[in-house]
N, CA, C and O atoms as a GROMACS GRO file, in nm:
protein
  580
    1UNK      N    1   8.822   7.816   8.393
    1UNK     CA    2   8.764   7.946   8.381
    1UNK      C    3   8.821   8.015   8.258
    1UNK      O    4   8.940   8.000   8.230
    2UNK      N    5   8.737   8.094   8.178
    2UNK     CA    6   8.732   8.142   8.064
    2UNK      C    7   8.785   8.282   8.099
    2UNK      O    8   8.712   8.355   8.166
    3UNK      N    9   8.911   8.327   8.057
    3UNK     CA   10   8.937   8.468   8.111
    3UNK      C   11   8.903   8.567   7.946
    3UNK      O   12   8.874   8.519   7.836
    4UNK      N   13   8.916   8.677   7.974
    4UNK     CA   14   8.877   8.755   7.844
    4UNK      C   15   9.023   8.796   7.779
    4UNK      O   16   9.134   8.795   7.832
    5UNK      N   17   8.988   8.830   7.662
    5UNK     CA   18   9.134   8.895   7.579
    5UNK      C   19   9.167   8.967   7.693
    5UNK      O   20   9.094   8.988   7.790
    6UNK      N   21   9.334   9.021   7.668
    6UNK     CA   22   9.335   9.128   7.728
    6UNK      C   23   9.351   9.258   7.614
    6UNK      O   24   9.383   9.241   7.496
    7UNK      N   25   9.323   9.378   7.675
    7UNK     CA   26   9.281   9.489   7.599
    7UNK      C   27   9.453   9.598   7.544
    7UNK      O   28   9.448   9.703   7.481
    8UNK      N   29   9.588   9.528   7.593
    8UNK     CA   30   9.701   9.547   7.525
    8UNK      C   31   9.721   9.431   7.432
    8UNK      O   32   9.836   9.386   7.432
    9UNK      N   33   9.647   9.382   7.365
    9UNK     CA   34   9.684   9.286   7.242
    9UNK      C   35   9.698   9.386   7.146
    9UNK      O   36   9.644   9.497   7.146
   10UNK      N   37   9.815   9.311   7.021
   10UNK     CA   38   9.795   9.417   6.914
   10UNK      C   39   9.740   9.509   6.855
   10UNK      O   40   9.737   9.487   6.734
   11UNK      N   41   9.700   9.592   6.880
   11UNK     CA   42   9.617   9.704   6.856
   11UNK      C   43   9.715   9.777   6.682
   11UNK      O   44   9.836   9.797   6.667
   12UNK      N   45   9.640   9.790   6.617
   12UNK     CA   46   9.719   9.830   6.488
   12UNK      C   47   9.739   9.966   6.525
   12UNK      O   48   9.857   9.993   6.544
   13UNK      N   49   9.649  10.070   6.543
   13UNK     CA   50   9.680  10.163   6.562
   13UNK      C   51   9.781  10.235   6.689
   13UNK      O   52   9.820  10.352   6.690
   14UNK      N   53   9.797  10.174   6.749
   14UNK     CA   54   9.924  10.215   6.857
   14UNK      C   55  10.084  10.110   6.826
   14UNK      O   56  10.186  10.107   6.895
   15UNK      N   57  10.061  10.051   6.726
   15UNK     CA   58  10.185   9.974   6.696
   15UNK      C   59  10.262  10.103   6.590
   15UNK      O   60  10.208  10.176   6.507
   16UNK      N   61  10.404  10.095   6.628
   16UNK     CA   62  10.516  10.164   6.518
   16UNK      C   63  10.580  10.069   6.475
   16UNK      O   64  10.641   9.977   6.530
   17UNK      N   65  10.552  10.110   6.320
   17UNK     CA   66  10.654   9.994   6.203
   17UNK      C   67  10.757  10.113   6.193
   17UNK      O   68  10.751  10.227   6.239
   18UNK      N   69  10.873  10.037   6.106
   18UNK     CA   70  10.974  10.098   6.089
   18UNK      C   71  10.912  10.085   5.922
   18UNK      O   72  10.858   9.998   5.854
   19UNK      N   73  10.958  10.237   5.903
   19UNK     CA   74  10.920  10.321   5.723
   19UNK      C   75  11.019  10.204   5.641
   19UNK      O   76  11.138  10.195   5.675
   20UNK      N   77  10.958  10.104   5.519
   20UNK     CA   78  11.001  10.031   5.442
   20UNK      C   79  11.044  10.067   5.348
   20UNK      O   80  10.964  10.119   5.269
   21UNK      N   81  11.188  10.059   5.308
   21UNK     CA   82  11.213  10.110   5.207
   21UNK      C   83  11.120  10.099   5.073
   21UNK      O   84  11.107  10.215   5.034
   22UNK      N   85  11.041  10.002   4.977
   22UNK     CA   86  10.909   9.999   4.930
   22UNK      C   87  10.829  10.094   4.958
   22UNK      O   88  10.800  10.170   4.865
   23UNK      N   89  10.759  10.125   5.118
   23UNK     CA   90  10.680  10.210   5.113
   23UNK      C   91  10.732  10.348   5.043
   23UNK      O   92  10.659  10.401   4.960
   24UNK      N   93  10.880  10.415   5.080
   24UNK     CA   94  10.893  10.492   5.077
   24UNK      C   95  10.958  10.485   4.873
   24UNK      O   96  10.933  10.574   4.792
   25UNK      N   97  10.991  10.433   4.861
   25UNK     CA   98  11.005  10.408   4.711
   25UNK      C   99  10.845  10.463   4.585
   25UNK      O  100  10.842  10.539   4.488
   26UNK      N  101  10.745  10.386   4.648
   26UNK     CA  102  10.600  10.427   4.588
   26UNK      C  103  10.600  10.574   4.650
   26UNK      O  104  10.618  10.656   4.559
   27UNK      N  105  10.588  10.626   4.760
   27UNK     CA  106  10.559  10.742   4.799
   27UNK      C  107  10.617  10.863   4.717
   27UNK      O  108  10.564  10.968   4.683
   28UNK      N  109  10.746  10.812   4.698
   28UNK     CA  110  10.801  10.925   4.562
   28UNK      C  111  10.822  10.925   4.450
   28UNK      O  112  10.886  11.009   4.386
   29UNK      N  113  10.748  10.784   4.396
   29UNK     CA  114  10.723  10.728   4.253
   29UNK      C  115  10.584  10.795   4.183
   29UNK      O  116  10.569  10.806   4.061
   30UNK      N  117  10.475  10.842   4.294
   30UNK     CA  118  10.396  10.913   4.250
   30UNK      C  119  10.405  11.066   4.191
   30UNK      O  120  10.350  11.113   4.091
   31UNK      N  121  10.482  11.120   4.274
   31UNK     CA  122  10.504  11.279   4.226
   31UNK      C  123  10.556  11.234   4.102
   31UNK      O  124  10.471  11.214   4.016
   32UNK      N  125  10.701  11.210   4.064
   32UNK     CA  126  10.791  11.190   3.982
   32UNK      C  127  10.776  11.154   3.858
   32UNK      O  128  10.832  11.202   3.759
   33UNK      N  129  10.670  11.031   3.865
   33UNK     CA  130  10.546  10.945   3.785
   33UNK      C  131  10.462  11.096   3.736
   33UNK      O  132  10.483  11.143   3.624
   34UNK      N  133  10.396  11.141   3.803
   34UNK     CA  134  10.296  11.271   3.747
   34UNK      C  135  10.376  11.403   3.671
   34UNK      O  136  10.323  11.480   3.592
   35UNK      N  137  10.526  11.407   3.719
   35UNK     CA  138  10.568  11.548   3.704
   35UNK      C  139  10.653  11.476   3.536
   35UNK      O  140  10.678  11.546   3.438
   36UNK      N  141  10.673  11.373   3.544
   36UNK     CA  142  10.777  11.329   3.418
   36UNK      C  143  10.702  11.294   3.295
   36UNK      O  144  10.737  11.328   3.182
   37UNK      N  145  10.586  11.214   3.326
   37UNK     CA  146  10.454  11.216   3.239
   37UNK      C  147  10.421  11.318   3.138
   37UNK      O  148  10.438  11.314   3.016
   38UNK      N  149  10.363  11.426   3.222
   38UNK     CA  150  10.310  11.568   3.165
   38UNK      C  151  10.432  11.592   3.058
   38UNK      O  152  10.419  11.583   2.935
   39UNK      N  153  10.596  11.636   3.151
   39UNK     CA  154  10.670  11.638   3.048
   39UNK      C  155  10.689  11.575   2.923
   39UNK      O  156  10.688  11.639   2.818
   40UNK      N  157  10.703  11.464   2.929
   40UNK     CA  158  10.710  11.370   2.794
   40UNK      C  159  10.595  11.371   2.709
   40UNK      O  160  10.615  11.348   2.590
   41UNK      N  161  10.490  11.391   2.746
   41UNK     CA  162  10.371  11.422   2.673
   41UNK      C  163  10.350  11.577   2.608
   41UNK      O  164  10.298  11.592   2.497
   42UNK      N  165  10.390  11.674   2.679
   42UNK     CA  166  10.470  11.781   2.606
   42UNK      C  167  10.601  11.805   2.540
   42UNK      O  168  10.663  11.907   2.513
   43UNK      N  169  10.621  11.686   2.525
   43UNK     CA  170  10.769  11.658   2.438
   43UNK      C  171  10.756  11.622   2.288
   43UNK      O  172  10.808  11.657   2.183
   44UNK      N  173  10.634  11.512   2.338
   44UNK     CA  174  10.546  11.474   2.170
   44UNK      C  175  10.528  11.617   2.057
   44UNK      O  176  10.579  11.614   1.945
   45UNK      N  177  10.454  11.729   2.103
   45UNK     CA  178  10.449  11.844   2.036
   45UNK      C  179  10.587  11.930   1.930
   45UNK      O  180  10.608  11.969   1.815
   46UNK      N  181  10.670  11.920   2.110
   46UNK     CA  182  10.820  11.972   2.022
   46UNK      C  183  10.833  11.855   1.917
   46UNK      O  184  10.835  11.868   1.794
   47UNK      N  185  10.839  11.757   1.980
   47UNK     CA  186  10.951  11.663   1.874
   47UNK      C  187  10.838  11.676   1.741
   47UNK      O  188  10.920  11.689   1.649
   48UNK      N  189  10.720  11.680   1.682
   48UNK     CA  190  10.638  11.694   1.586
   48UNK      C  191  10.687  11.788   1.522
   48UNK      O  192  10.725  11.778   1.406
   49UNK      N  193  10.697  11.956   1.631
   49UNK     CA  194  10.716  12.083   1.562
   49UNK      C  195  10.848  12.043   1.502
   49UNK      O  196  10.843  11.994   1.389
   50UNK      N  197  10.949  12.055   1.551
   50UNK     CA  198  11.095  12.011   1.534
   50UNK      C  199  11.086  11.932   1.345
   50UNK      O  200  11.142  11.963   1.240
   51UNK      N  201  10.995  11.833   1.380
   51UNK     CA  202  11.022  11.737   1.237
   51UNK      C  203  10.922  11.796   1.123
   51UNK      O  204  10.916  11.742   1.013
   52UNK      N  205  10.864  11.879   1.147
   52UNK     CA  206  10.760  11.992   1.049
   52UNK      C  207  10.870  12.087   0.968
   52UNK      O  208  10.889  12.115   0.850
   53UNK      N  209  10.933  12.122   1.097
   53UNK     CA  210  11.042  12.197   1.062
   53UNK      C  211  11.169  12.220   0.981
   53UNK      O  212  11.205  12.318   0.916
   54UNK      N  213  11.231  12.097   1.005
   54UNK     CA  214  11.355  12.027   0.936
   54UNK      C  215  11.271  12.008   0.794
   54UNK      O  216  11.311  12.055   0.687
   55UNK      N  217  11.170  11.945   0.808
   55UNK     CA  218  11.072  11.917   0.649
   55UNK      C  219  11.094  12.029   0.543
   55UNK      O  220  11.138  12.019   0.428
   56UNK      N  221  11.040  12.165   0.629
   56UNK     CA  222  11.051  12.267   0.520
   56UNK      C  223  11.201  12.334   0.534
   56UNK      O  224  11.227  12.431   0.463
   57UNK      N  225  11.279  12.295   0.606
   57UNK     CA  226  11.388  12.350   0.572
   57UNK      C  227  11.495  12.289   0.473
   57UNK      O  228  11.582  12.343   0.405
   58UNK      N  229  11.462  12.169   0.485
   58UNK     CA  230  11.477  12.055   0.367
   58UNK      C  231  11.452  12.072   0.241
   58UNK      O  232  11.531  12.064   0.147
   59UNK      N  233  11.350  12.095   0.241
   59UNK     CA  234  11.244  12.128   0.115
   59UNK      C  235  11.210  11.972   0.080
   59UNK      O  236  11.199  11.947  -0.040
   60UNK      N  237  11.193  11.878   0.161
   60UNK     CA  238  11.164  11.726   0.121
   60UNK      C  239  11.104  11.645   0.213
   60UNK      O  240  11.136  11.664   0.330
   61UNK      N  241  10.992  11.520   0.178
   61UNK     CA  242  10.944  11.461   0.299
   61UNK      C  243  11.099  11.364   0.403
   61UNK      O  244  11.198  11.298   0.373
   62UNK      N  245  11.055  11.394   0.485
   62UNK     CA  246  11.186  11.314   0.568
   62UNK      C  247  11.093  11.199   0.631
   62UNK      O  248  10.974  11.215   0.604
   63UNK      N  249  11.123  11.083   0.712
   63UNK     CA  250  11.094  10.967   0.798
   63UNK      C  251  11.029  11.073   0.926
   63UNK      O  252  11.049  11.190   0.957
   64UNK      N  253  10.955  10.980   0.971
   64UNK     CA  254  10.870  11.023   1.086
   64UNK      C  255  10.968  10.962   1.190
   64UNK      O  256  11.020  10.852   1.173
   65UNK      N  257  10.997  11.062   1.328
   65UNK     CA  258  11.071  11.044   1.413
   65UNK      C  259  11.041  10.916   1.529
   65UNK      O  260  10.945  10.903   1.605
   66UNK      N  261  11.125  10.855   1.516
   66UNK     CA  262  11.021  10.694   1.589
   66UNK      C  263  11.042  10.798   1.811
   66UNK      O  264  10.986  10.764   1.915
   67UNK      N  265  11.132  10.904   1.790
   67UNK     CA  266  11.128  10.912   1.918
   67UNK      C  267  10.987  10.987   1.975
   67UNK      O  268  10.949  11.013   2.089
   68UNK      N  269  10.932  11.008   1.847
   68UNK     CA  270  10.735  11.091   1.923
   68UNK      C  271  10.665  11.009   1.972
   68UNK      O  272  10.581  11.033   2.059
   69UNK      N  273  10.697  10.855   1.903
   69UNK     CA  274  10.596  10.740   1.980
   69UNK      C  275  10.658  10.704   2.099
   69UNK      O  276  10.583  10.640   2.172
   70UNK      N  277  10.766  10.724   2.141
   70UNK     CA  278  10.843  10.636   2.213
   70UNK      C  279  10.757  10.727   2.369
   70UNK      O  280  10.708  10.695   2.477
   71UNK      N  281  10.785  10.867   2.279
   71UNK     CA  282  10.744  11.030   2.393
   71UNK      C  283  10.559  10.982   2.445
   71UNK      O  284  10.511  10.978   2.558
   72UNK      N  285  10.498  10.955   2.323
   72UNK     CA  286  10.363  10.941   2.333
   72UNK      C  287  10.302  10.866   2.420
   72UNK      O  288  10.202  10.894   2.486
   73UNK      N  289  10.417  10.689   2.420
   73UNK     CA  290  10.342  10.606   2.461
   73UNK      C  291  10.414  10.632   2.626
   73UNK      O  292  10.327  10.592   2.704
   74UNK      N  293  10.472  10.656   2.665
   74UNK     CA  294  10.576  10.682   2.834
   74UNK      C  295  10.461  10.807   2.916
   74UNK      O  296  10.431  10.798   3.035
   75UNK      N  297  10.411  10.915   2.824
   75UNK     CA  298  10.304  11.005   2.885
   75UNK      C  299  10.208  10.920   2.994
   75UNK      O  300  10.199  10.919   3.116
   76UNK      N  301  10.136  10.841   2.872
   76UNK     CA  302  10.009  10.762   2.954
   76UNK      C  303  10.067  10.640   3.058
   76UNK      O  304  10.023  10.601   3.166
   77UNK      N  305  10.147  10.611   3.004
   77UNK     CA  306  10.180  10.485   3.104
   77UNK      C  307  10.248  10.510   3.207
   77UNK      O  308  10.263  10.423   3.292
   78UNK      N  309  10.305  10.640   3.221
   78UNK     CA  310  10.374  10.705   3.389
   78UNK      C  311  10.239  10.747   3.373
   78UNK      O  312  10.182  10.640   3.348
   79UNK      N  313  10.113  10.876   3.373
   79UNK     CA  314  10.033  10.871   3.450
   79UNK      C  315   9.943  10.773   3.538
   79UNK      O  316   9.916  10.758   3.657
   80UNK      N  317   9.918  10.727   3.443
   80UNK     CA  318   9.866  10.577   3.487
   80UNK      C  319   9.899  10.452   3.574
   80UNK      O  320   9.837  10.360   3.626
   81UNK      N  321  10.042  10.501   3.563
   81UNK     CA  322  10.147  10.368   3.668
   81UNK      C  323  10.137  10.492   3.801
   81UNK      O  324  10.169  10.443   3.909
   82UNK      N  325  10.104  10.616   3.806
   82UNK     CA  326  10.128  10.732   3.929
   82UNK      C  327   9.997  10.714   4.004
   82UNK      O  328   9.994  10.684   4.123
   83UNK      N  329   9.869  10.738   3.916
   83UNK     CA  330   9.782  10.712   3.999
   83UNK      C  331   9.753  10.526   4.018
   83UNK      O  332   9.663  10.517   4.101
   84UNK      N  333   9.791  10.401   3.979
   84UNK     CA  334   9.777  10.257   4.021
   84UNK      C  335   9.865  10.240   4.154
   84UNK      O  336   9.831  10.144   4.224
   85UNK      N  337   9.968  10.315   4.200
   85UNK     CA  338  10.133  10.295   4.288
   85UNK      C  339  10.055  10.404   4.415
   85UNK      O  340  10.112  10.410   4.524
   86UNK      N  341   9.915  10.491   4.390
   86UNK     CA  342   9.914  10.574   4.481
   86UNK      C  343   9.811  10.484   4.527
   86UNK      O  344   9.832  10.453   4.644
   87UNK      N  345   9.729  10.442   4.489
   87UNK     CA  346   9.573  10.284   4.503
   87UNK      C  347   9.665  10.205   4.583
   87UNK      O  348   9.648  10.206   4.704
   88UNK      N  349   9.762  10.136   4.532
   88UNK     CA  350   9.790  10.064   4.604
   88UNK      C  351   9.956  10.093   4.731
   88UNK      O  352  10.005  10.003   4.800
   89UNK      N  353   9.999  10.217   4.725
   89UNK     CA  354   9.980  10.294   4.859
   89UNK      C  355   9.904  10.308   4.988
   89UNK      O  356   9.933  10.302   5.107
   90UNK      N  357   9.813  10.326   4.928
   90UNK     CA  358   9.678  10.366   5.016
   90UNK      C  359   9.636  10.235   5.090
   90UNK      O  360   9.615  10.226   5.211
   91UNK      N  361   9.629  10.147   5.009
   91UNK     CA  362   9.606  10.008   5.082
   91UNK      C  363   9.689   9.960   5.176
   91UNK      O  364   9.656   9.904   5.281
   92UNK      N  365   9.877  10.001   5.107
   92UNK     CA  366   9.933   9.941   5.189
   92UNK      C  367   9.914   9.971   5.338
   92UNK      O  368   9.898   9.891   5.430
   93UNK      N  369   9.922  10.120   5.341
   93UNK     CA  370   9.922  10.237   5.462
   93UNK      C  371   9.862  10.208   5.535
   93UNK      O  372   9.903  10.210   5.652
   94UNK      N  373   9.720  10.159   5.498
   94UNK     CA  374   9.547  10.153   5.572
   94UNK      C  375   9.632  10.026   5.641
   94UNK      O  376   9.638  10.036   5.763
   95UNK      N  377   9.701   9.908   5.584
   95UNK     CA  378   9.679   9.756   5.644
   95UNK      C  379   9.767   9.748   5.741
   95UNK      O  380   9.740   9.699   5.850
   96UNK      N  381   9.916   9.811   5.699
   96UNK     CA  382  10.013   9.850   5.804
   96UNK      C  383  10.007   9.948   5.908
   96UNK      O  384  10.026   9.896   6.018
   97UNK      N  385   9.986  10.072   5.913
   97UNK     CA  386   9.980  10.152   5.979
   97UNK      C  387   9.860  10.179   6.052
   97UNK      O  388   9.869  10.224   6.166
   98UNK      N  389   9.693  10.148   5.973
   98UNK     CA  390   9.563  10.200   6.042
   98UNK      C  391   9.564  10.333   6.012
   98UNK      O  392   9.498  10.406   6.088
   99UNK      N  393   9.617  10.380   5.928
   99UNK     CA  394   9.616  10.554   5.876
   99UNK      C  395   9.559  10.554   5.774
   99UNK      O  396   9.570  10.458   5.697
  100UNK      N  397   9.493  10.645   5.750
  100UNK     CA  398   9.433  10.662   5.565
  100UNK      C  399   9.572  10.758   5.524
  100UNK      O  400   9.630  10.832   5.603
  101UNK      N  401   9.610  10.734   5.378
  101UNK     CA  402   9.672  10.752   5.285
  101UNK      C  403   9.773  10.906   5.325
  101UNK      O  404   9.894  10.922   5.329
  102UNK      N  405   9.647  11.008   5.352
  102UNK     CA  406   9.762  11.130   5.373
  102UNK      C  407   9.711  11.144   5.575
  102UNK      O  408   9.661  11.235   5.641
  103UNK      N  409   9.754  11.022   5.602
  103UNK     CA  410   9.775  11.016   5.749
  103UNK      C  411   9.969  11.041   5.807
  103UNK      O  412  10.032  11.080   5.906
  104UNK      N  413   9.989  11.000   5.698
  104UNK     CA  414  10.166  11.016   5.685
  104UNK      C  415  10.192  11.140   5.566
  104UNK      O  416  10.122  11.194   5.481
  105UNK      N  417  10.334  11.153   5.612
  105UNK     CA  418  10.394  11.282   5.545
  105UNK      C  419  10.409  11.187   5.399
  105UNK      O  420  10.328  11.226   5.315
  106UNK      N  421  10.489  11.083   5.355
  106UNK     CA  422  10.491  11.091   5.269
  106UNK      C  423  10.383  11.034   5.198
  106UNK      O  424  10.369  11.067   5.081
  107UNK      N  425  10.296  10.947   5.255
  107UNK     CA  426  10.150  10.943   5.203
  107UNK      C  427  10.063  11.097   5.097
  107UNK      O  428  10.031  11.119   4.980
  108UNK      N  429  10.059  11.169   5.238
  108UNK     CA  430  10.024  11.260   5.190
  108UNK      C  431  10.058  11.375   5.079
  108UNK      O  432   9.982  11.465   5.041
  109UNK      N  433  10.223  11.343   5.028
  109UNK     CA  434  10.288  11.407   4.916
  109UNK      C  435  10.205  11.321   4.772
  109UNK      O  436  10.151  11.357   4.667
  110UNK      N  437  10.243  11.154   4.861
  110UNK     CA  438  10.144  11.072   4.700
  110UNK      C  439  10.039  11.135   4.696
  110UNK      O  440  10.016  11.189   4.588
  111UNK      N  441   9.950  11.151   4.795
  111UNK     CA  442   9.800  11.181   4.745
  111UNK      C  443   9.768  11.280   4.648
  111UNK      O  444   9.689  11.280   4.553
  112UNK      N  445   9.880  11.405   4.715
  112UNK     CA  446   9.833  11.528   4.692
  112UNK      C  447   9.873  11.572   4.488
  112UNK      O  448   9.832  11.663   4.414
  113UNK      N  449   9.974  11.447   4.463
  113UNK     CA  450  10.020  11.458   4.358
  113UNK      C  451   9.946  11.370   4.285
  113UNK      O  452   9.962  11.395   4.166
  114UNK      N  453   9.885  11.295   4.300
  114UNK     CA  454   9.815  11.211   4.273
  114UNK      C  455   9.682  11.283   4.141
  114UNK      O  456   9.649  11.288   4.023
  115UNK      N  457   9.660  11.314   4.245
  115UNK     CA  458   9.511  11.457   4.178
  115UNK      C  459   9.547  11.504   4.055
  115UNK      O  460   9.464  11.477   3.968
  116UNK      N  461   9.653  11.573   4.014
  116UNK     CA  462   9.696  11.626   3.885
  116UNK      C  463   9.723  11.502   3.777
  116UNK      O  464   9.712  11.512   3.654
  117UNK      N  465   9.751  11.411   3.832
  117UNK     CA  466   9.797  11.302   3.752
  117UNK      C  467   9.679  11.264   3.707
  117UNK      O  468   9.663  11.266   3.585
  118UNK      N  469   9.565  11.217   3.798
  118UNK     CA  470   9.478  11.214   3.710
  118UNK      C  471   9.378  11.306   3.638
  118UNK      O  472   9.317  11.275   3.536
  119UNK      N  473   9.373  11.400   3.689
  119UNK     CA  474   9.376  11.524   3.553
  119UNK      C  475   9.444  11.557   3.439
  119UNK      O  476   9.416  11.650   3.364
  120UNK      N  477   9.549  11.466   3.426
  120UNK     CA  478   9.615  11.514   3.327
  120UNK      C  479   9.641  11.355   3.219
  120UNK      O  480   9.726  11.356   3.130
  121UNK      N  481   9.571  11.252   3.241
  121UNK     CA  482   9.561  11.110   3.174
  121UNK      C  483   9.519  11.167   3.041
  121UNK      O  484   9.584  11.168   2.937
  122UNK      N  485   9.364  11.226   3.070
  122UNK     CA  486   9.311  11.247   2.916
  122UNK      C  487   9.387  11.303   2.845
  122UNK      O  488   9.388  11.259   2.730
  123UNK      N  489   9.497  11.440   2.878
  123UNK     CA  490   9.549  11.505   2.786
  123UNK      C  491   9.666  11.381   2.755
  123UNK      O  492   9.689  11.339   2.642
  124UNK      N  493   9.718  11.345   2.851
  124UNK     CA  494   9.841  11.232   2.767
  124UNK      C  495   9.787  11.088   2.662
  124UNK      O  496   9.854  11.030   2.577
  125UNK      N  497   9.651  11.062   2.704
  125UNK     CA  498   9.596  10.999   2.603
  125UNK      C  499   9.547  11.030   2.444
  125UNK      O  500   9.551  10.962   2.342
  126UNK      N  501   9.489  11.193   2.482
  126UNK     CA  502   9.486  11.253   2.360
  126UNK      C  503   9.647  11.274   2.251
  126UNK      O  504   9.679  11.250   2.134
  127UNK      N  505   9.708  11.330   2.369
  127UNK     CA  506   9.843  11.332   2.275
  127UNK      C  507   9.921  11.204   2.230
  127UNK      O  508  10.007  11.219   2.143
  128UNK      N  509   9.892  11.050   2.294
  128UNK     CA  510   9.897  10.914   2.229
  128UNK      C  511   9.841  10.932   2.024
  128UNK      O  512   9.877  10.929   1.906
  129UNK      N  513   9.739  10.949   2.111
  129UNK     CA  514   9.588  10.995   1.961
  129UNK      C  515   9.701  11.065   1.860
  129UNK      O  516   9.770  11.019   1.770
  130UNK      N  517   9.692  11.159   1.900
  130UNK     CA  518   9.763  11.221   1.817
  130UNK      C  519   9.890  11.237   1.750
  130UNK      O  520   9.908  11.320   1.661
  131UNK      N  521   9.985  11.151   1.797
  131UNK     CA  522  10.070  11.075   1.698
  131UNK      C  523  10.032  10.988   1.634
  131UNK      O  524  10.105  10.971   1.536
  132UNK      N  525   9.922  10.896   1.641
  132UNK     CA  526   9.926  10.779   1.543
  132UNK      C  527   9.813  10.842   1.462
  132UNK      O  528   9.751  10.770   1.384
  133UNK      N  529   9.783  10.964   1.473
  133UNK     CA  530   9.690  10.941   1.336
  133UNK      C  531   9.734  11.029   1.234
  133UNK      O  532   9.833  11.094   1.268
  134UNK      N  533   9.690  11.052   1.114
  134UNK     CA  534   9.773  11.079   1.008
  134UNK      C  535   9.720  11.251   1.014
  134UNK      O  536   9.603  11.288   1.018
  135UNK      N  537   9.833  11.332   1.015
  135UNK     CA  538   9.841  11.427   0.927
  135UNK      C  539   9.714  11.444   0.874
  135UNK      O  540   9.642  11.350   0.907
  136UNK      N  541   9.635  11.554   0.782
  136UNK     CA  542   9.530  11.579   0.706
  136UNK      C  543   9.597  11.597   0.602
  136UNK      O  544   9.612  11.503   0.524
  137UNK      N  545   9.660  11.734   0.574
  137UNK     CA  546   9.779  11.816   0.496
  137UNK      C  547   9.876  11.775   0.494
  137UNK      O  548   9.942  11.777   0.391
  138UNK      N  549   9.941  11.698   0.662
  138UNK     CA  550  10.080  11.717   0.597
  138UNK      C  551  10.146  11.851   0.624
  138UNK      O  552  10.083  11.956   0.611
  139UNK      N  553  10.292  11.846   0.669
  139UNK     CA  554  10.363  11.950   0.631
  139UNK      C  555  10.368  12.015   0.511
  139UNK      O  556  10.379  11.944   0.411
  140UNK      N  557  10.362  12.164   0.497
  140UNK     CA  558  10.368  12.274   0.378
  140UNK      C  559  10.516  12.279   0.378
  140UNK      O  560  10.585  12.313   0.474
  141UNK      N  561  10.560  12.240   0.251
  141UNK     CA  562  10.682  12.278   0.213
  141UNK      C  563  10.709  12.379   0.163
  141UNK      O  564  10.826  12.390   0.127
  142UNK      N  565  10.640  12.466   0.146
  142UNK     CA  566  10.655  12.613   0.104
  142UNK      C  567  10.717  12.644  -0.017
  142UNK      O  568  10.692  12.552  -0.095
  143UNK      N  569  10.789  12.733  -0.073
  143UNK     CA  570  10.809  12.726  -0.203
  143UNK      C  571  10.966  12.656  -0.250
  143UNK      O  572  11.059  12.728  -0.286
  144UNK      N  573  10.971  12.556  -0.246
  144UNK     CA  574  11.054  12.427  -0.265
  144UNK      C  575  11.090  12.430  -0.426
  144UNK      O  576  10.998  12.405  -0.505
  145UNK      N  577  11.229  12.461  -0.480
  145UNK     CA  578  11.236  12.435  -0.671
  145UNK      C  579  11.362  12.419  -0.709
  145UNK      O  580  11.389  12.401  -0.827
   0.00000   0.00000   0.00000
């Protein structure tokens, strides 16, 4: 005789995992990822103004600061690594737990940080842009003799 499953077999959603250190590693790699991004991508600007600056106080062309690319290229690639770590968050959460993403507390900190991060790609891509391309003018050295 053929008996049926029984209806306490694994059930994902009534099972408790214990919080993985990993999970919880991505969960606060997203904020951190979005909030350090923006910064460094507003760092590109200073460090530009800064070397505009020294130029005319110089009164001479100086070397281009290799630390604006270093600022430029870390912008896009923490936004971008913030929202890929929150994707695959979300997956993990759904396969382990049976929760969508901000079903958990710290899920729900990735998600919610998540959003700005990707609102804020284009501007860290633009500001990429805008270190590697040249000047028009150039710094004004002002009256230099």
């Amino acid at each position: 005789m053929v008996t049926s499953p029984s209806s306490t077999t694994s059930d994902r959603t009534t099972q408790k995992r214990p919080l993985t250190p990993g999970t919880v590693i991505a969960a606060l790699w997203v904020p951190f990822a979005t909030v350090v991004g923006v910064v460094t991508s507003w760092q590109v600007q200073i460090i530009d103004n800064d070397w505009v600056e020294r130029q005319q106080a110089a009164c001479r062309h100086m070397p281009f600061p290799k630390m604006e690319y270093i600022a430029a290229w870390t912008g896009p690639v923490l936004g971008i690594s913030a929202v890929a770590v929150c994707v695959l968050l979300a997956k993990r959460i759904r396969r382990r737990y049976g929760v969508p993403l901000w079903g958990t507390k710290r899920g729900l900190a990735a998600y919610i940080c998540a959003w700005p991060g990707v609102l804020t790609i284009p501007l860290e891509l633009f500001l990429l842009y805008a270190a590697y391309s040249p000047a028009n003018s150039g710094p004004i050295l002002g009256d230099c003799r």
